[in-house]
N, C-alpha and C positions, 0 to 999 in steps of 0.2 A: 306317571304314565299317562294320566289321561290330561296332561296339557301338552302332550305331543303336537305341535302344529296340525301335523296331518290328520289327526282326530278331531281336529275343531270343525270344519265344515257336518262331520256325523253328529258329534255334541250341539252343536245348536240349530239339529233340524228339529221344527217345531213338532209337539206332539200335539197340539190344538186347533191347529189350521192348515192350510195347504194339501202338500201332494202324502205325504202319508199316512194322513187321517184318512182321507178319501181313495186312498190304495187298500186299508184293510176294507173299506168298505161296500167296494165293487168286488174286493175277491169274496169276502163273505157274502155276497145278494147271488155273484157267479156261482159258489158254489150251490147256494141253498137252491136256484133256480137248475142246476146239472143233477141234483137228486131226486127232485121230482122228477124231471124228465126220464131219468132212467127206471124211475118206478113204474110211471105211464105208459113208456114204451117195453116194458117188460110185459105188462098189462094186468099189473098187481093191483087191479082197483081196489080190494081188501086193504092191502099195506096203506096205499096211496091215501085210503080215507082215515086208516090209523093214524097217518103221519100228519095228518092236518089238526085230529083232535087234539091228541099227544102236543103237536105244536101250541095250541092257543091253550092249552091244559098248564101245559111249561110256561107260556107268558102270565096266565093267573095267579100261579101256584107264588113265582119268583115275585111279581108283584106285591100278593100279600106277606110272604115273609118278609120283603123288605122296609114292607109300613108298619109292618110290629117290630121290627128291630129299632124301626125309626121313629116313628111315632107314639108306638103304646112303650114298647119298653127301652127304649133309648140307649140302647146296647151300646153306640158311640159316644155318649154324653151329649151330642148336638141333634134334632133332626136334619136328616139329607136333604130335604125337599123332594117338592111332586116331583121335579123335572129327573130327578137321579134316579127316584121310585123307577119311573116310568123307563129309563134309560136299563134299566136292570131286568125289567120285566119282559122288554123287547128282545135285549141278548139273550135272557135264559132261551126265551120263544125260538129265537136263531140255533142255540144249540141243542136244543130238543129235536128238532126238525134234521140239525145234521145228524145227532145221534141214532135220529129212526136209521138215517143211511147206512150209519155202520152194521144195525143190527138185520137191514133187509137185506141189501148190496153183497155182492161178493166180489173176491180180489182186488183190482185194481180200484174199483169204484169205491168201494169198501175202503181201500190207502187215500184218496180223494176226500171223503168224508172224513177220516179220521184228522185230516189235515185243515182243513175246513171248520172244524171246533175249534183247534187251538186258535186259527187266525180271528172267527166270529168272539172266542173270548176277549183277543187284543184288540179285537174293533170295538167291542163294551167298554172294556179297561180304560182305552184312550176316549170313548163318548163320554164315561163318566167324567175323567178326567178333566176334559172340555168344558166341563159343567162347573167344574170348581177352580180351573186355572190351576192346580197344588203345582204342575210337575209341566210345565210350558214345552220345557224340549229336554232331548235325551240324557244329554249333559246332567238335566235339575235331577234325577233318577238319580245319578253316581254321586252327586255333590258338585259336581262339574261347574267353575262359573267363568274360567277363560279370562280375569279377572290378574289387569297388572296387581302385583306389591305394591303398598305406599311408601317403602322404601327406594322404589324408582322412581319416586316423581320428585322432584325440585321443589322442594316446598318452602316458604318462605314464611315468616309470622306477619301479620298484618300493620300495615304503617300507614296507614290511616284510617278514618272510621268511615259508613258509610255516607253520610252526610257530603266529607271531601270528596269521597269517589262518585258522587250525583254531580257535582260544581262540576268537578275536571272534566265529565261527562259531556254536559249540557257548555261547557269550552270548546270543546272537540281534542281534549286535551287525555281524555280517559287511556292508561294502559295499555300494551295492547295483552288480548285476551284469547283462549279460540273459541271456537262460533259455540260447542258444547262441551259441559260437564262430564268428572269422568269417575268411574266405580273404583275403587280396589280393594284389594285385600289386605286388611292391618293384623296386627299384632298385639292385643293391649293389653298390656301385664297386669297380673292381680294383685298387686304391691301392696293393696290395705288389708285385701280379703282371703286374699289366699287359693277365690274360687279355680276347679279346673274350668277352662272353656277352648271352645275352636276360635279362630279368626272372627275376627268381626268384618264389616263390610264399610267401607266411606263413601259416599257421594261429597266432589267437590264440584262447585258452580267456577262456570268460566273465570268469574274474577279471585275466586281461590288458586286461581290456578295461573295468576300474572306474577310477573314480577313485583307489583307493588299490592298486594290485595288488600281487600281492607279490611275490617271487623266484622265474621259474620255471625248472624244467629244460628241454631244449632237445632233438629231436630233428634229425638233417639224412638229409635221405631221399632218395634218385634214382631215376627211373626210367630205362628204358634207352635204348637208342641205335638206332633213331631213337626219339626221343621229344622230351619236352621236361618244365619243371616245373608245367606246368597239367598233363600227362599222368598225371604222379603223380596225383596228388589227384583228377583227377578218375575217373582207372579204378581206384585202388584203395578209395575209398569211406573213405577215413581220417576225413574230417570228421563221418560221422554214427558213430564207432565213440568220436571222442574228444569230440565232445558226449554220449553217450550216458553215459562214464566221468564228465565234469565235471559231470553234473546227480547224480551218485552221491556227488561228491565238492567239495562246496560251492563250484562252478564251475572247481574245479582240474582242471588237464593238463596235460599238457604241450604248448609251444610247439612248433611244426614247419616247419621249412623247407629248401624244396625248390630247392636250387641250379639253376642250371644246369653242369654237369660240360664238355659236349663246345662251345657254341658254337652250332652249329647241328643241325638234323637229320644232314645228311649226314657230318658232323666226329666223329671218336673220339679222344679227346685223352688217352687210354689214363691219363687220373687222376694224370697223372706232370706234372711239371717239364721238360720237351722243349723241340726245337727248334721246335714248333710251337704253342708256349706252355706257360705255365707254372697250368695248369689244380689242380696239388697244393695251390701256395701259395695260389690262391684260396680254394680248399672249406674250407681247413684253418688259413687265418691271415686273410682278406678277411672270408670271411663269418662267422667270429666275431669280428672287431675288430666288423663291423658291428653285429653282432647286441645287443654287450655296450653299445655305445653309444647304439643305437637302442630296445631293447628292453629289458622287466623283467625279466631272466635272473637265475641263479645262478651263482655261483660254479662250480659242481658241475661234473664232466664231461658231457658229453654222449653221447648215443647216432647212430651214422653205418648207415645202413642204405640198402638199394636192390635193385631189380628185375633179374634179367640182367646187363645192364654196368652198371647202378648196383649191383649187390649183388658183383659185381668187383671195384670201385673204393672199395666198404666193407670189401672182405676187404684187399684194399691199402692203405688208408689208415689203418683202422683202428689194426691192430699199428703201424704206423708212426709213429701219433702217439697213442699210448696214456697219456700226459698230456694230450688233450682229450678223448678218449671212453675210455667207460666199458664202454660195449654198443656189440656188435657184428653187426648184419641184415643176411641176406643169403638172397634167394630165384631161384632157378633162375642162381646165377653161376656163371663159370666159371673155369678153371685159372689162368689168365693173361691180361693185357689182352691184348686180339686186334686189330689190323688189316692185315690181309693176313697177308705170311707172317714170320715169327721175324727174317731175312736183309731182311725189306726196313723191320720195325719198328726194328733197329737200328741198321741204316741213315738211317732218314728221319728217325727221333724221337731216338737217341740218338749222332747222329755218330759211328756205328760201334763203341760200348762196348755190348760186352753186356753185361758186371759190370751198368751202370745199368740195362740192362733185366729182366734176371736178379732186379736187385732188390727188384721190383716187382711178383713173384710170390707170387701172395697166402701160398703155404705157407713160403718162403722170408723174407717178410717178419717172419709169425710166430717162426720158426723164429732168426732174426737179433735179433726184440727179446723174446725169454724172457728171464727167465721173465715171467709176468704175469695179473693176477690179475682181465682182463676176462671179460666173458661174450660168447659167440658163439652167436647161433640162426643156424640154417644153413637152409633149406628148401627143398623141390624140389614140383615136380607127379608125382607115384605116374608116371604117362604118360609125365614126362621123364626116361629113362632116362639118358642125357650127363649131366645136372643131379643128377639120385640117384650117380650116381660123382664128378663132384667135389665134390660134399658128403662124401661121406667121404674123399676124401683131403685137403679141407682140415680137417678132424673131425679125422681125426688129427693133423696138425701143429700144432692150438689144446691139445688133449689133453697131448702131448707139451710143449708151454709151460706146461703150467700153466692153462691156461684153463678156466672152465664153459661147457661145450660141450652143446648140445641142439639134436638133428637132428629134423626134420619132415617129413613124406610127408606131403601132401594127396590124399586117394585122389579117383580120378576127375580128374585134373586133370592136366594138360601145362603149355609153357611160357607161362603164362598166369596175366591179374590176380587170378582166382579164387585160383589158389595164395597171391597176394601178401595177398591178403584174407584167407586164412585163418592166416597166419602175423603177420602183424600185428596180430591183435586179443591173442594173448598177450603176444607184445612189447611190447606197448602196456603191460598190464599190470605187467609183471614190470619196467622201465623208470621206473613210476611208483613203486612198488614200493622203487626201489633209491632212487629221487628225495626217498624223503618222504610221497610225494602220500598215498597210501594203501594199504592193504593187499594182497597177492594173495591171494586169497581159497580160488584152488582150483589144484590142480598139472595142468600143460599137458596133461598126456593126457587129461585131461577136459573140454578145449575141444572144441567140433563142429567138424565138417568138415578133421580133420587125426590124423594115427597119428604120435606118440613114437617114431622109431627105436634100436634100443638102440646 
């Protein structure tokens, strides 16, 4: 239902930018500005000055409950950041203030107000949202990604390597190709593992997508939990960073794909081998039988990266099978898979063996498969403080293996896609870099939007 043609223009109007962020926003200031007035010209100066305490009472109140939820007691497992605090504390203040209206105001005024809340909620909802990129446009809310099958595209396996496909290039002899890469929606059976999962997502680069393509390298990307793999790709903005590379790079890129790790939204399948599936052997033996069968890949290792619990589940899998990848991403992860508490993950997921869960920690994993000679980007939001400490303590444990190790602070930024965004565009590079594809041209601290920690 919802890839009805006719529904695409509402599915991908943005919920981050443009005309409907800034329509809740003028009706919410409209209204809050039509309630005073009407209390003013009532001549309720009583109400009028209630409605003002009441109001900055409600910005106080919502602020502090939401730095104890975020800060002291971490009710979400990550902190939000100031900038969400703040976004939270501003809407409560917006709907406090129309709330006075409902309870001064009579009739129609009173229906004005009451209307007036729900839209100042949605103008929070979407400012939060803003803040973190999770849910870009309407469509990202449904699962919506507009997104052909890869079974409509012509796909061909690669017939030469990339090395041929630079000569023919620099001939003028190169394929022809089109100007950009393109998303779809795969299918990639669980034939070793058995796991349940949705669709996965593929980014192919223009020369995946010629009649003669050649060998490419492979990234596999996650985002977090709840999420899904349109969530990737569509809040981190990867497709216009790696068309941008391939028109630099006689249509080369790297190839990207975005598993599904957990099943569902609700599901954390903590990237392990459990009693609740066997989610390792998929990301790690499934979808590269897939990939080598279905797609123009190389030989080469691969690169495993991801968001949160997907940058978790690269720090875990990584080291673990470090004869498939090569690089290792990881942005705002954490210590250890998490679902609920230590006692009841070994319980539920590992029939009572800690050793097996113990394993599974990302520093311990490294730590177990030293020495070795991967690279690890680690990256946090400046904002996310939890995130800036277990980046260095799994910093260290890569360090101590032998690994190239390179830590990122994205200043202005929490747990959130903007970090992902700014951590990925060197990745990208230095990935391609290691691939073949072509050169790195400049050293990461001279990327925007991100500080080199030492």
């Amino acid at each position: 239902m919802l890839n009805q043609p006719w529904l695409k223009p509402v599915m991908e109007c943005s919920l981050v930018s443009g005309a409907l962020p800034w329509m809740f926003w003028i009706l919410t200031i409209a209204g809050m500005i039509a309630v005073l007035a009407f209390l003013i010209k009532e001549g309720e100066r009583k109400r009028v000055i209630i409605t003002l305490i009441a109001t900055v009472a409600g910005g106080a109140i919502g602020y502090l409950l939401t730095w104890l939820c975020s800060d002291v007691f971490v009710v979400f497992g990550v902190e939000m950041g100031a900038k969400v605090i703040r976004a939270v504390a501003i809407g409560c203040a917006m709907m406090v203030l129309l709330i006075c209206g409902i309870v001064f105001l009579r009739r129609w005024k009173r229906a004005l107000a009451s209307v007036a809340v729900v839209v100042a909620l949605f103008a929070t909802c979407i400012h939060v949202d803003a803040i973190y990129e999770e849910f870009p446009t309407i469509g990202s809310l449904f699962g919506y990604t507009g997104y052909s099958r890869l079974s409509s595209a012509k796909l061909r396996k690669s017939t030469m390597s990339v090395k041929e496909w630079k000569k023919l290039a620099a001939e003028g002899k190169m394929p022809t190709t089109p100007k950009e890469g393109r998303i779809y929606d795969a299918s990639i059976p669980a034939a070793k593992s058995g796991f349940k999962v949705r669709d996965a997502m593929v980014y192919l680069p223009p020369a995946a997508l010629s009649a003669e393509p050649p060998e490419l390298p492979v990234m596999e990307l996650m985002a977090g939990q709840p999420g899904s793999p349109g969530r990737f790709f569509q809040a981190s903005h990867i497709k216009g960073m790696l068309d941008k590379y391939a028109s630099k790079h006689d249509g080369l890129a790297p190839i990207v794909i975005s598993p599904d790790q957990n099943g569902s939204n609700s599901n954390n399948s903590l990237c392990a081998d459990t009693s609740q599936g066997k989610a390792e052997t998929y990301l790690t033996k499934d979808v590269v039988d897939w990939a080598k069968k279905n797609l123009p890949v190389s030989d080469q290792r691969w690169a495993i990266g991801g968001f949160s619990q997907g940058g978790t589940c690269a720090t875990q899998l990584g080291p673990r099978h470090a004869e498939q990848y090569s690089l290792i991403m990881a942005v705002g992860g954490e210590l250890q898979p998490t679902s609920g508490s230590i006692e009841h993950m070994v319980s539920e997921y590992f029939n009572g063996n800690k050793a097996a869960y113990e394993a599974q920690i990302p520093a311990n994993a490294i730590k177990e498969h030293a020495p070795s000679d991967q690279v690890m980007i680690l990256g946090s939001g400046a904002l996310d403080h939890q995130s800036l400490t277990n980046l260095e303590t799994n910093a260290k444990a890569g360090i101590q293996a032998g690994m190239t190790v390179t830590k990122i602070k994205v200043p202005d930024s929490a747990h959130d896609w903007h970090a992902v965004q700014a951590v990925l565009k060197p990745t990208i590079d230095w990935f391609a870099d290691m691939s073949g594809l072509g050169k790195m041209t400049k050293a990461i601290n001279e990327y925007e939007s991100l500080e080199v920690l030492p």
